[in-house]
C-alpha positions as CSV (number, residue, x, y, z in Angstrom):
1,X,-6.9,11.4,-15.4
2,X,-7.5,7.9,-16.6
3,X,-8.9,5.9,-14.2
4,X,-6.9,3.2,-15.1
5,X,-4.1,4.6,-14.4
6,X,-4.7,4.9,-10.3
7,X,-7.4,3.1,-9.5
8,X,-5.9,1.0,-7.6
9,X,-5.0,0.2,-3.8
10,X,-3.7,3.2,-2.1
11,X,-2.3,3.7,1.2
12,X,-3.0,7.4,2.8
13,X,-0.5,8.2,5.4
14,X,-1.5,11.3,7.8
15,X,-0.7,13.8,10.3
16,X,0.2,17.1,11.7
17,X,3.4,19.0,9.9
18,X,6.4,17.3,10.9
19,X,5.0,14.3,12.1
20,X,7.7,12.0,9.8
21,X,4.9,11.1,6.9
22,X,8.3,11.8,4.2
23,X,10.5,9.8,6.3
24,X,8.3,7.0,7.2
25,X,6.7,7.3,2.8
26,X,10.1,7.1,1.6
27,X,11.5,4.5,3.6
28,X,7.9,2.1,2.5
29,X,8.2,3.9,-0.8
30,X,11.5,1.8,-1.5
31,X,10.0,-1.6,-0.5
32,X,9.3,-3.8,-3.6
33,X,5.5,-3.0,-4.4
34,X,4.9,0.4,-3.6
35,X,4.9,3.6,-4.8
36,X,5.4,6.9,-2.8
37,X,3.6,9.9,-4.1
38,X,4.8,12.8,-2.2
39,X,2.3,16.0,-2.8
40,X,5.3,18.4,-1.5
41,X,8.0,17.1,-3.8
42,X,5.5,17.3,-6.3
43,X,4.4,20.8,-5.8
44,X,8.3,21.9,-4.9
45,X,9.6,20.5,-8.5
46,X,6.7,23.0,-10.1
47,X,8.5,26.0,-12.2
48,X,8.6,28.6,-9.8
49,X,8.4,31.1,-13.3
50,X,5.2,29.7,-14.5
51,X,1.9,31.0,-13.5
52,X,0.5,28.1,-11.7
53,X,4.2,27.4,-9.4
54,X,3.7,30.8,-8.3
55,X,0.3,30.6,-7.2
56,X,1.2,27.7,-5.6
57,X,4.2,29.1,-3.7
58,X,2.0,32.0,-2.7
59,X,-0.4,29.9,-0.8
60,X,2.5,27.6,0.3
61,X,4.6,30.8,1.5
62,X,1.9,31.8,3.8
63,X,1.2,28.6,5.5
64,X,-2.2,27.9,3.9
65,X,-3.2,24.8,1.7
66,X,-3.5,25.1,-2.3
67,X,-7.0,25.3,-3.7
68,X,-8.8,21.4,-3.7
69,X,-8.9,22.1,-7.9
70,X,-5.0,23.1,-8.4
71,X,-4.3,20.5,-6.4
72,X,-6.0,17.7,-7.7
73,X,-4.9,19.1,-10.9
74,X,-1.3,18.8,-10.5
75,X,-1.3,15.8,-8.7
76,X,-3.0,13.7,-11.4
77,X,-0.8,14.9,-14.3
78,X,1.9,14.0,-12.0
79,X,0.1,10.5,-11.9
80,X,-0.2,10.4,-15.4
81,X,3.2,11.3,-16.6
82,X,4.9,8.8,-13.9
83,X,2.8,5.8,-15.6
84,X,3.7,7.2,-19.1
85,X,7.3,7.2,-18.2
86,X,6.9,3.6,-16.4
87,X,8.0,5.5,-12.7
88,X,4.8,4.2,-11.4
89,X,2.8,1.0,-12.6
90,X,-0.2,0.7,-11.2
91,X,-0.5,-3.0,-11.8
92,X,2.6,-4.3,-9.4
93,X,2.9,-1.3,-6.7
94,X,0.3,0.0,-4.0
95,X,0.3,3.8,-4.3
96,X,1.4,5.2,-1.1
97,X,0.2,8.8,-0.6
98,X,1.7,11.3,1.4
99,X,0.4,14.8,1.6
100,X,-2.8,14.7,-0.4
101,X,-5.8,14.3,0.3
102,X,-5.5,17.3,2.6
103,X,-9.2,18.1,3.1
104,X,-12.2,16.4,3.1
105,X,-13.2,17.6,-0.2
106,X,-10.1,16.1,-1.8
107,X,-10.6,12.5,0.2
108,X,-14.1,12.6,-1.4
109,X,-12.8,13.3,-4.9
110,X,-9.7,12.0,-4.9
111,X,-11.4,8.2,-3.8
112,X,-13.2,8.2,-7.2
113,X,-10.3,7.4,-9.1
114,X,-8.1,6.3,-5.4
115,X,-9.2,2.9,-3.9
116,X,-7.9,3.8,-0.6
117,X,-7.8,0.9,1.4
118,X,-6.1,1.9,4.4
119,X,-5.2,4.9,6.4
120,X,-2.0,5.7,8.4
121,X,-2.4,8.4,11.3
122,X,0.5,9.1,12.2
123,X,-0.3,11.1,16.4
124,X,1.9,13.8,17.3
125,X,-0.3,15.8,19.6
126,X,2.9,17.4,21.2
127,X,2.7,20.4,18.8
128,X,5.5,22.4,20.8
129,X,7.6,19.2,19.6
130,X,7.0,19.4,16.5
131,X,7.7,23.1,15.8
132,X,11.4,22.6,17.5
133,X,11.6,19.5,15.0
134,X,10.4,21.7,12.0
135,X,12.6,24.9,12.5
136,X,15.6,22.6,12.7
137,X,14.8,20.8,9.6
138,X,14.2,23.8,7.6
139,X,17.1,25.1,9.0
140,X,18.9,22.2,8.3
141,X,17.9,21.9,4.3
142,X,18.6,25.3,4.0
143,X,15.0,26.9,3.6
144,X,15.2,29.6,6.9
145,X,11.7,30.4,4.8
146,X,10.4,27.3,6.6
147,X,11.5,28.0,10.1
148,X,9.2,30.8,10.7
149,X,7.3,29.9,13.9
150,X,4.2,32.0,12.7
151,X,4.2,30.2,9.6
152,X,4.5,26.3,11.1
153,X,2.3,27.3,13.7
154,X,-0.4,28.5,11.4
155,X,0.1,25.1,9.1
156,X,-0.9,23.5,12.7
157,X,-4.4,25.2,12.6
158,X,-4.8,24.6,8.7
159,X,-3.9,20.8,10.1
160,X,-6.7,20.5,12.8
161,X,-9.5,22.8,11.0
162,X,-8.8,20.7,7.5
163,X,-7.2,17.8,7.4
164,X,-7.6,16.0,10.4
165,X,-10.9,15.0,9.4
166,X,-10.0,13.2,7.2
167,X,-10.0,10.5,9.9
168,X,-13.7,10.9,10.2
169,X,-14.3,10.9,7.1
170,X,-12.8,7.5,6.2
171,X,-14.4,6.0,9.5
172,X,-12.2,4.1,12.1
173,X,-12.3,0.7,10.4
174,X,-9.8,2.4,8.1
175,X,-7.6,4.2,10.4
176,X,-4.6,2.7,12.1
177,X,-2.9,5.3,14.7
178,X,0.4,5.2,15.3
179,X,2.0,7.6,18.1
180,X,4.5,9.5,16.0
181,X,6.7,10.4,19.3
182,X,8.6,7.6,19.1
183,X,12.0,6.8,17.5
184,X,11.5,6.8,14.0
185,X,12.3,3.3,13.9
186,X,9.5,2.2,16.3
187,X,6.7,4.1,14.1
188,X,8.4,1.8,11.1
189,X,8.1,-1.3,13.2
190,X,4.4,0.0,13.6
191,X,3.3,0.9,10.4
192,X,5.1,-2.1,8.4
193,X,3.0,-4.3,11.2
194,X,-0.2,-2.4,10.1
195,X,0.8,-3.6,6.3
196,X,1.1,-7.2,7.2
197,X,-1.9,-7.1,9.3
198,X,-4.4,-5.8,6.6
199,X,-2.4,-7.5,3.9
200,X,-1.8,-4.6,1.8
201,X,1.2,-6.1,0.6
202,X,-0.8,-8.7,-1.1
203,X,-2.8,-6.5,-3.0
204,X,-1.8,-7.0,-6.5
């Protein structure tokens, strides 16, 4: 991946499975200088036929993360075809990630090429609130594959053993929490005030 093409300012947004990091990402991702880079639509528009879709939906299928290297991988020929085909230019939008980094592995390699300048925790600590919100969404989209309560609850672990330290990692001069548990619109209110706070609208 060429540097050029993504180094420049990114904006992590994290937290536990069905926290609202697609709704709240899409929602910014349509504002006038950003860019949302969703790692799940990336990984679900994968040929399910080809070799490395169906590694991926076997780790995906079972609740666990995809390896730091595949993921990475994809990710940044995602990158790199979205710049060649002018969907992303890194000169005029902030890249707004949503769903990777997932570990701190990924933070630290990902930030070599990432200039992440702030990150988004999104609190839902209410985990029994969050699987009723997953299994109906899954239900909803039509992917009963998603509702499986042993499945969500073991992305929950994967969540707090993995990914959540991620906040450590990028220190609390980074991190702006946001409780999640509100109405979707209050957590907007929230996160676009966290924007206009540490000017990341003004980054280009």
């Amino acid at each position: 991946m060429s540097t050029t093409a993504i180094n420049k300012p990114a904006l992590l947004l994290i937290g536990a499975p069905g926290a609202g990091k697609g709704t709240q990402g899409e929602t910014i991702g349509h504002l006038p200088g950003y860019f949302h880079c969703a790692s799940g639509d990336i990984f679900r528009a994968l040929d399910k036929e080809s070799e490395l879709g169906q590694k991926v939906a076997a780790y995906s299928n079972a609740g666990n993360l995809v390896p730091d290297e595949i993921t990475l991988e994809i990710v940044q020929t995602q990158l790199e075809a979205w710049v060649a085909d002018g969907t992303y230019n890194p000169e005029k939008e902030v890249l707004l990630l949503d769903g990777i980094p997932r570990t701190v592995n990924q933070a630290e390699l990902i930030s070599k090429f990432v200039d992440i300048k702030r990150v988004i925790h999104l609190s839902c600590p209410d985990y029994e609130a969050l699987l009723v919100r997953m299994k109906k969404r899954a239900l909803d989209k039509g992917r009963p594959d998603d509702a499986q309560e042993e499945v969500i609850r073991n992305r929950f672990s994967v969540y707090e053993a993995e990914t959540k330290p991620i906040l450590e990692f990028f220190g609390e001069d980074k991190v702006t929490t946001i409780d999640a548990q509100q109405h979707p619109i209050q957590v907007l209110n929230e996160l676009t005030q966290a924007l206009l706070d540490h000017s990341l609208y003004q980054e280009l």
